[in-house]
N, C-alpha and C positions, 0 to 999 in steps of 0.2 A: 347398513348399506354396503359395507367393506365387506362383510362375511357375504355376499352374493358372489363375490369374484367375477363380476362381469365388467367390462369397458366403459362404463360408466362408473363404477366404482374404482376402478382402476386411474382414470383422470382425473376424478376426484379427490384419490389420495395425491395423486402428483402436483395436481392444481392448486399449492399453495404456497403463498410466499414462505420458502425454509430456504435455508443455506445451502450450499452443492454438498454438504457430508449428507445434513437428512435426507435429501433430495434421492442421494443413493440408495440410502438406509430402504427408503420407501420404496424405490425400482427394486431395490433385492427381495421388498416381501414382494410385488406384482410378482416378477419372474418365477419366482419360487413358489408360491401361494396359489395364484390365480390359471390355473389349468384347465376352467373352461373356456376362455377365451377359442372362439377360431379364428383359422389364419387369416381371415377378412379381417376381424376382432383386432387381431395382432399387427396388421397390415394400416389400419385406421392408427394405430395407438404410437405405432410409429411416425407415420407423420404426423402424429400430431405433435410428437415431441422434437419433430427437426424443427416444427413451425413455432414451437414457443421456447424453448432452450437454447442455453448459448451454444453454438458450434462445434464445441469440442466435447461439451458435457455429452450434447446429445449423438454424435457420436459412437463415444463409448455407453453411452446409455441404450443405445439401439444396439453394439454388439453385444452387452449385457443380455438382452431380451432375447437375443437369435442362440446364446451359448445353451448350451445342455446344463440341463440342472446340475453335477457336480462341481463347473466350472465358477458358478454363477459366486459364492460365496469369495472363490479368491480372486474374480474381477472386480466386485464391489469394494472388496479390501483394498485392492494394489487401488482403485482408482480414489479413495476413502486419503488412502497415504498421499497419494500422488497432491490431490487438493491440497492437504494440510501442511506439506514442504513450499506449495504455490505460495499459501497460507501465510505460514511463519515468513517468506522470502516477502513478500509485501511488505509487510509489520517490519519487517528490520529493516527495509530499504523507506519506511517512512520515516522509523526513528530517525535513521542516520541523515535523514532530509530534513526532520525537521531540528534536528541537532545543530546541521549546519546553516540552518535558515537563523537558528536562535544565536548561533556564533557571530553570523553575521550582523543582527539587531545589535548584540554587542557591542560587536566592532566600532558600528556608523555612531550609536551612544558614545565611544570611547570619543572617537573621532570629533563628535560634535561638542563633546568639554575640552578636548585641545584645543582645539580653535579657538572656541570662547574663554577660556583662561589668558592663550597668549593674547588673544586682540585686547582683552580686558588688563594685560600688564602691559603690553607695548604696542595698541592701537591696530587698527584693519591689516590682515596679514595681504601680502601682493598671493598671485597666482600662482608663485612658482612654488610656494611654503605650503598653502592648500593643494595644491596635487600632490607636493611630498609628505605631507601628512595625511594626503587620502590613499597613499601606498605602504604606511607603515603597519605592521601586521604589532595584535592586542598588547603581545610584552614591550614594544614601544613605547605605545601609547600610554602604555601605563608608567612605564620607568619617568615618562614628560611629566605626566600627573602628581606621582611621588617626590619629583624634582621641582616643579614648577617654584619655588618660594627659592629655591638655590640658585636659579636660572637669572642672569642680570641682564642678558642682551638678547635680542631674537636670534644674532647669528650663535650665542652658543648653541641654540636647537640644532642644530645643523648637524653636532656629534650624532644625533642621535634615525639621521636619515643614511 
């Protein structure tokens, strides 16, 4: 059906769920490939792609279709790059999200054995001990942990806020 190079084969190959890199891959062979299309052809293929693509893909995927064929090869490229830096900037702003999200699990764990330690050596802490140990950051918490058996009075914690 793709070796027809008609408008129908044309949305065809567009019309499947792939990623925005193959997505390109495949407008670079229409553009390049499919040179019977006419400018009705051309005109229909266009909108159909503002109507089904996200905003920006399509876009450049319509100025892709209007360039002259020696352009076509380094607009698919630059916009191919362009993706992939979008790409990798994702992925590392999720690591680093969920890095901090995992710091934070952490923390509230850390948190929730201080508490339970000291109430369990010296009885139900007041409010004022639980907010200052809901502000102490993980090498506190820990240092209380490591200590806790050294520790004889609730007010020594207090060093450590």
């Amino acid at each position: 059906m793709i070796r027809n190079n008609n408008i129908t084969s044309a949305i065809f190959l567009l019309d499947q769920k792939v990623d925005p890199l193959e997505f390109f891959n495949r407008l670079k062979v229409v553009a390049l490939e499919f040179n019977n299309l006419t400018d009705e052809q051309r005109i229909i293929l266009k909108h159909w792609i503002r109507n089904t693509v996200d905003e920006t893909i399509a876009g450049n995927a319509i100025e892709i279709l209007e360039s002259r064929k020696e352009e076509v090869e380094k607009m698919v490229a630059n916009n191919v790059f362009m993706i992939k830096e979008m790409k990798e900037k994702v992925e590392k702003e999720t690591e680093m999200e969920v890095r901090k999200q995992e710091e934070e699990l952490r923390k509230q764990d850390k948190i929730k054995t201080v508490k339970k330690l000291l109430a369990k050596k010296f009885g139900n802490l007041n409010n004022d001990y639980n907010k200052k140990i809901d502000n102490l950051n993980i090498g506190k918490l820990d240092l209380i942990i490591e200590n806790i058996l050294d520790v004889e009075s609730i007010e020594e914690v207090e060093k450590y806020f």
